[in-house]
NUTORFI-361204 format. One record per residue: z, x, y of N, C-alpha, C in turn; chain. Coordinates in pm, whole numbers, always signed. Atoms other than C-alpha are relative to their C-alpha. Layout:
BEGIN
n.up, n.east, n.north, ca.up, ca.east, ca.north, c.up, c.east, c.north, ch
Z, X, Y, Z, X, Y, Z, X, Y, A
...
***
This chain:
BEGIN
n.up, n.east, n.north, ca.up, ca.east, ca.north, c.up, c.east, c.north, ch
-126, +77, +0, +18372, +3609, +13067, -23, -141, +51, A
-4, +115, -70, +18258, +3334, +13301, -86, -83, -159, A
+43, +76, +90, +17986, +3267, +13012, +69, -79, -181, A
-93, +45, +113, +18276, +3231, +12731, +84, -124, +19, A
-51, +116, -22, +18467, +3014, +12940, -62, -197, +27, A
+40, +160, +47, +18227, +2741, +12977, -46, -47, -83, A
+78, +28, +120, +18105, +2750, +12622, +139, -81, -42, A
-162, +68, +34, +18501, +2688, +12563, +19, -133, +43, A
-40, +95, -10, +18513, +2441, +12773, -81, -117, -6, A
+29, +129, +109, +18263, +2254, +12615, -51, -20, -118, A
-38, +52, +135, +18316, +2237, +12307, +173, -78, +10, A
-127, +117, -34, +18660, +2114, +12421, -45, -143, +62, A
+96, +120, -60, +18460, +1846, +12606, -64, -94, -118, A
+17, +64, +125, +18271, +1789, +12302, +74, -106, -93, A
-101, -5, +96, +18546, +1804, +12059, +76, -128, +47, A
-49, +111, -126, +18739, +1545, +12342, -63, -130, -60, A
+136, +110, -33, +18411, +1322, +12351, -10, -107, -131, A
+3, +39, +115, +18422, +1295, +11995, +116, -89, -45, A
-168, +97, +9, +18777, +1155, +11960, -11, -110, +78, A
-9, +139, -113, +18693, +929, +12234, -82, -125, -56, A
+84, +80, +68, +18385, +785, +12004, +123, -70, -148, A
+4, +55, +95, +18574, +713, +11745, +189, -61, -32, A
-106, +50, -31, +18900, +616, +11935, +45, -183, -125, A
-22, +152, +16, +19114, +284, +11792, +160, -24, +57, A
-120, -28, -51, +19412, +303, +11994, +11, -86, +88, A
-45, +152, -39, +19365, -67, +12142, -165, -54, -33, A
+91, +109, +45, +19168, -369, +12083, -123, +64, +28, A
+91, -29, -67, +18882, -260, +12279, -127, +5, -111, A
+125, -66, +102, +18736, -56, +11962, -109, -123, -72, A
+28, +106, +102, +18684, -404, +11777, -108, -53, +62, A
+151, +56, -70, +18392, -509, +12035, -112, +44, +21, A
+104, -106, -89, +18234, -186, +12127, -109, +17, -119, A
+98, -60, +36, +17873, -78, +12023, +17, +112, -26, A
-3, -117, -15, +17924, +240, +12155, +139, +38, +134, A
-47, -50, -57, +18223, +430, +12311, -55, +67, +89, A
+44, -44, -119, +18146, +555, +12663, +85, +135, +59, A
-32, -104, -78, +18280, +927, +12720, +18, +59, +134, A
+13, -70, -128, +18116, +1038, +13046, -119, +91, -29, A
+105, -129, +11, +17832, +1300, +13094, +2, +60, +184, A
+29, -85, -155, +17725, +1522, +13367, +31, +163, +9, A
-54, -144, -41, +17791, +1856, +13519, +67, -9, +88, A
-81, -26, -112, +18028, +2034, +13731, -7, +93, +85, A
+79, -72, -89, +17759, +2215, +13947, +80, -26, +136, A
-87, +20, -119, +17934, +2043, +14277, +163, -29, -36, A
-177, +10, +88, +18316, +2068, +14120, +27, -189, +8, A
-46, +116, -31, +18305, +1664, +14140, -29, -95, -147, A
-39, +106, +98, +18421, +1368, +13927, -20, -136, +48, A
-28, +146, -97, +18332, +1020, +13976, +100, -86, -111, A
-87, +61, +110, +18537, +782, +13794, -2, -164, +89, A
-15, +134, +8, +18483, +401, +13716, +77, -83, -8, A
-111, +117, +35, +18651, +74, +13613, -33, +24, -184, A
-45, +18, +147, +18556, +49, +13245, -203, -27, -49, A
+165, -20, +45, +18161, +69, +13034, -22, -166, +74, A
+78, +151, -7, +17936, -273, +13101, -74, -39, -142, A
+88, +16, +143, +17679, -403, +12843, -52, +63, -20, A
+114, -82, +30, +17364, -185, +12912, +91, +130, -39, A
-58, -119, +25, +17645, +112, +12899, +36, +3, -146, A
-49, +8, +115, +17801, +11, +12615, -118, -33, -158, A
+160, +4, +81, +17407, -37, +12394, -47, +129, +24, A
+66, -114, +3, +17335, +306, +12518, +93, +88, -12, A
-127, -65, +25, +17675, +491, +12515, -41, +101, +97, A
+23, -85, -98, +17620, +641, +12875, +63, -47, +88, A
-15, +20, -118, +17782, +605, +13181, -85, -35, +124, A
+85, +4, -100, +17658, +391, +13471, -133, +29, +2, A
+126, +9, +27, +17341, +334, +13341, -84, -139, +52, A
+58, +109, -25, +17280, -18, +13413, +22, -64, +166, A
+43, +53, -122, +17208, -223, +13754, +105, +111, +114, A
-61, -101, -90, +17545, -29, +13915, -6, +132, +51, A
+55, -154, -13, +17428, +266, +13828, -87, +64, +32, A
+133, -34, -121, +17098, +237, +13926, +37, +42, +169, A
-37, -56, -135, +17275, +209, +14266, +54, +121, +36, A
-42, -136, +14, +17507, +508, +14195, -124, +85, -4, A
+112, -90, -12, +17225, +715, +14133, -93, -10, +124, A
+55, -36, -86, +17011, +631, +14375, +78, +28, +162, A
-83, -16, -111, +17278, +636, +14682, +22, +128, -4, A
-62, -162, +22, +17366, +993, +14528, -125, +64, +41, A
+114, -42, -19, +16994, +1083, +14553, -13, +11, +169, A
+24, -5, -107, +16975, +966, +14891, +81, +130, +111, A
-39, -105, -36, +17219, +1274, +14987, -18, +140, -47, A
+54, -109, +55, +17050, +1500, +14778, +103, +42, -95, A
-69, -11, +121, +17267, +1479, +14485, -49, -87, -149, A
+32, +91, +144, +17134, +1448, +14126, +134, +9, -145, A
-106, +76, +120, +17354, +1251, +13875, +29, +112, -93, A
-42, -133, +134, +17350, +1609, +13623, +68, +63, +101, A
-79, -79, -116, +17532, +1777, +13891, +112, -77, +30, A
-133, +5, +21, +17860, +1589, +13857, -12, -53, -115, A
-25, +17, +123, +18053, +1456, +13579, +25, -128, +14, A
-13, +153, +4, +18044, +1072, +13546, +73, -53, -134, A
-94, +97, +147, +18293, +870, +13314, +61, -130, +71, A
-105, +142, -23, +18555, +532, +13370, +162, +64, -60, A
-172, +1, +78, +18946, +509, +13322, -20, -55, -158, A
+7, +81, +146, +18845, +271, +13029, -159, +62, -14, A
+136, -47, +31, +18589, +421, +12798, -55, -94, -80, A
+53, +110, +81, +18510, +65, +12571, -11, -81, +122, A
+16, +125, -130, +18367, -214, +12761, +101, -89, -61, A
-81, +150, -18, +18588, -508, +12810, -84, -125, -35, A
+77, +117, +4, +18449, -873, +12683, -33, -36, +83, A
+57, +84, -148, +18248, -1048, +12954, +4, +129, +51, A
+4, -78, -107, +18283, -733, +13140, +175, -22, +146, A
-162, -13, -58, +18665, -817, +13251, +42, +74, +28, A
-70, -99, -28, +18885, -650, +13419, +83, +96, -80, A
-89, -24, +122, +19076, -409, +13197, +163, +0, +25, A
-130, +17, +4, +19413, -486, +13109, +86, +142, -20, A
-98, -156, -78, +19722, -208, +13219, +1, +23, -165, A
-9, -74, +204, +19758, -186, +12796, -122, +91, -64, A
+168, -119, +18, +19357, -42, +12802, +6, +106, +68, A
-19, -115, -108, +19430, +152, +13084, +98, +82, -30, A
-81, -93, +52, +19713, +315, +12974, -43, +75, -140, A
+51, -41, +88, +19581, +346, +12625, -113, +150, +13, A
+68, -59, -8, +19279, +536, +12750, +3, +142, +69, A
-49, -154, -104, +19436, +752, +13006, +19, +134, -18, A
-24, -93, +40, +19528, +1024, +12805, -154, +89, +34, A
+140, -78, +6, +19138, +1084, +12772, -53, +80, +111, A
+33, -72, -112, +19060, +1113, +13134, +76, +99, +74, A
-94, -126, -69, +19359, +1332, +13220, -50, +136, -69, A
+78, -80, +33, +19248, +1553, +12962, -178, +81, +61, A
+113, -87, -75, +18894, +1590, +13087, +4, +12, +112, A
-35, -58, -124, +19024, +1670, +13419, +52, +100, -23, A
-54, -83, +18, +19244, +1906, +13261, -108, +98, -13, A
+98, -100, +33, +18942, +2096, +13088, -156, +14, +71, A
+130, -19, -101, +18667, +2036, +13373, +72, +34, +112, A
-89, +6, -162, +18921, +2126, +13699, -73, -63, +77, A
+63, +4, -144, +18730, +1955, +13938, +71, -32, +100, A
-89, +7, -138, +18815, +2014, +14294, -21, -134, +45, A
-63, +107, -34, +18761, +1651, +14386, -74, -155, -95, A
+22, +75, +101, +18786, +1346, +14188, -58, -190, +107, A
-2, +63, -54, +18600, +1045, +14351, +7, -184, -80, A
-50, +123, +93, +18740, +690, +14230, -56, -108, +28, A
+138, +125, -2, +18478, +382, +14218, +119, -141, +10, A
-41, +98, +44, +18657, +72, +14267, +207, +63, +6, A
-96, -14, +24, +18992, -60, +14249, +107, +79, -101, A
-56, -25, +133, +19126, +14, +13905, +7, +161, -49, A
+39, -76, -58, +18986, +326, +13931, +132, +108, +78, A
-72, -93, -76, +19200, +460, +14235, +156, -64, -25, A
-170, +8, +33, +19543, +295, +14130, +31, +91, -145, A
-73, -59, +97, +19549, +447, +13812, -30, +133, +24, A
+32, -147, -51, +19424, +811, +13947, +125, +33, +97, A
-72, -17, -82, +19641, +781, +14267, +169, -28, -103, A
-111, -18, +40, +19926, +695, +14041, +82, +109, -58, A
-55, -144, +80, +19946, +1011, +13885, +24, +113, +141, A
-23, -99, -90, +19986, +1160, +14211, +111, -61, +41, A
-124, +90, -57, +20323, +934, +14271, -41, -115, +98, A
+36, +69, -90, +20077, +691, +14505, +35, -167, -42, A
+65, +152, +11, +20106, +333, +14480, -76, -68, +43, A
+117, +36, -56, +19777, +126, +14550, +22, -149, -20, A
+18, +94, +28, +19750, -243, +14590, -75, -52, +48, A
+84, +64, -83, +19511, -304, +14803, -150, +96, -5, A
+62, -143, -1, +19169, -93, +14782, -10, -41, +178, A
-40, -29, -140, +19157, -169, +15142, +67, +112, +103, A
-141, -18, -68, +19470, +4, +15171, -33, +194, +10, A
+62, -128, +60, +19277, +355, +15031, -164, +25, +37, A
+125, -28, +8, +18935, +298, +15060, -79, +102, +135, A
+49, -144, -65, +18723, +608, +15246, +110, +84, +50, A
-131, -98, +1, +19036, +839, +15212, +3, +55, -111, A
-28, -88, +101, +19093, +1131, +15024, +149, +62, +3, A
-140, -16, +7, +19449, +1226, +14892, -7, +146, -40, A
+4, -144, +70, +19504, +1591, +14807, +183, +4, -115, A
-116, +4, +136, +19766, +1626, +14470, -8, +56, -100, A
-8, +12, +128, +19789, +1719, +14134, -2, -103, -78, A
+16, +47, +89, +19669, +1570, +13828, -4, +71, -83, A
-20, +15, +185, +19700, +1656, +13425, -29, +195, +31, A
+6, -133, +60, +19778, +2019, +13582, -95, +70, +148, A
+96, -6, -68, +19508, +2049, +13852, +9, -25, +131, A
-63, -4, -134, +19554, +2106, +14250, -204, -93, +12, A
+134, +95, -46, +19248, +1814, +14344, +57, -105, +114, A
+9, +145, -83, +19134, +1544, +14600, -35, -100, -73, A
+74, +171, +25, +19101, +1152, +14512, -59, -11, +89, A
+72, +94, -128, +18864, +1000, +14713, -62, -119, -24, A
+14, +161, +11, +18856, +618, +14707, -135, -93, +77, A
+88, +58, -40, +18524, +420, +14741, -24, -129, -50, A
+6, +101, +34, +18389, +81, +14636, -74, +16, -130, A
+93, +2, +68, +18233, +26, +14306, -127, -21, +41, A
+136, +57, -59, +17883, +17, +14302, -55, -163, -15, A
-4, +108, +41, +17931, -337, +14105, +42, -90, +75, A
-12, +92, -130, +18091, -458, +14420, -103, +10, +100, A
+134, -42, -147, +17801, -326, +14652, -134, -102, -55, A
+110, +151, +77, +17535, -574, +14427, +48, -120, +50, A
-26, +155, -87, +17741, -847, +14488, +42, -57, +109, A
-6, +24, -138, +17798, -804, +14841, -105, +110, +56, A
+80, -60, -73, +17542, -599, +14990, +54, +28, +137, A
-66, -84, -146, +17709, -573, +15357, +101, +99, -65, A
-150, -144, +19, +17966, -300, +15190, -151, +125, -33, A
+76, -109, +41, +17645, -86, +15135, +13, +144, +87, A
-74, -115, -132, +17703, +92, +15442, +111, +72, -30, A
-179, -66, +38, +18053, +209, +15373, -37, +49, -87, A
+16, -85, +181, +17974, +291, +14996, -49, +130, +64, A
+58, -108, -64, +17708, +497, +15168, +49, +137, +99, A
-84, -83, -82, +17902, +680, +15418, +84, +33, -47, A
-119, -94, +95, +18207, +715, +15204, -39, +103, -67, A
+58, -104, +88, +17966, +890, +14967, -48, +108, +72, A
+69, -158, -81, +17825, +1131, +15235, +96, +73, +73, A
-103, -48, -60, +18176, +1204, +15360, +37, +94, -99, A
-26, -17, +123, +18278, +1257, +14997, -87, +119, -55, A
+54, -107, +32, +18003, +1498, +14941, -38, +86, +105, A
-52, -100, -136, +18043, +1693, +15279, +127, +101, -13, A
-125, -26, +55, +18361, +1869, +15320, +4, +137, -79, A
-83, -180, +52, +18327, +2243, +15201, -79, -41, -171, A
+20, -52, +185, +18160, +2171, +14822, -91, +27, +20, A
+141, -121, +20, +17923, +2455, +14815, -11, -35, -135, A
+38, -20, +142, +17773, +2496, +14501, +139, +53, -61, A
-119, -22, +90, +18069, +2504, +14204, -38, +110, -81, A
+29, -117, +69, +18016, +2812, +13995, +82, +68, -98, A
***
């Protein structure tokens, strides 16, 4: 039974992934190389969630592959967490021109996607990279965010797209490059974030 249900749930993942490649449901599509899904597992029940693809992401059609992600990965390493052992995606799955911020019309556009794969991955906690990130996550829990300040190393416990989960609000890793004193915090948020009761997910 357990082995039916995660064949189910990915090919729903799949099936998802696929709609997401070949999305046109705002501008976005008209720039992209490659649509940016997400990958990973849900060995530790966890979700990270971005701002929106970059360049190297968007030439390879992977998540957090390039300079940020180098950091993501290796910061995750440093707690003894490898990158196939959660599920990595963004609110926005097309990169933005220049790498801009994405506009509330992308973000909304895209949203459907990531509620869905929350719906069909449950993970018990969803950790949100960046501003953009934890306002549009925390909003679905009735939160309002305007500040990441105002959130950042805090976890909210709520429902999302169906799903009894934690947010937990950290800095992008794209802000930790261009300031290096937030490395600390990133760091510690992340070892708080993966503390906390997640035994192995099963």
């Amino acid at each position: 039974m357990v082995i039916y249900s995660e064949y189910t749930h990915a090919v729903d993942l799949q099936e998802l992934h696929e709609q997401i490649r070949n999305c046109t449901k705002c501008p976005l599509h008209r720039h992209r190389k490659n649509a940016v899904p997400g990958e990973g597992g849900m060995k530790l029940g966890v979700m990270l969630v971005g701002e929106a693809p970059g360049a190297v992401e968007d030439e390879q059609g992977r998540p957090f592959v390039g300079p940020a992600g180098q950091l993501l990965t290796k910061s995750l390493s440093q707690l003894g967490v490898h990158r196939e052992d959660v599920f990595i995606t963004n609110v926005v799955k097309c990169r933005p021109p220049e790498n801009r911020t994405p506009r509330e019309d992308e973000v909304e556009a895209c949203m459907p996607y990531l509620l869905k794969q929350i719906e069909i991955l449950k993970p018990r906690r969803v950790v949100a990279l960046g501003l953009v990130s934890a306002v549009a996550l925390l909003r679905h829990m009735g939160r309002g965010v305007e500040r990441l300040s105002d959130v950042r190393g805090r976890c909210f416990k709520g429902r999302i797209a169906g799903i009894e989960l934690e947010v937990c609000v950290t800095y992008h890793p794209a802000a930790v490059l261009r300031n290096p004193k937030l490395r600390g915090e990133f760091q510690s948020d992340l070892a708080v974030f993966f503390g906390g009761g997640l035994e192995r997910y099963f």
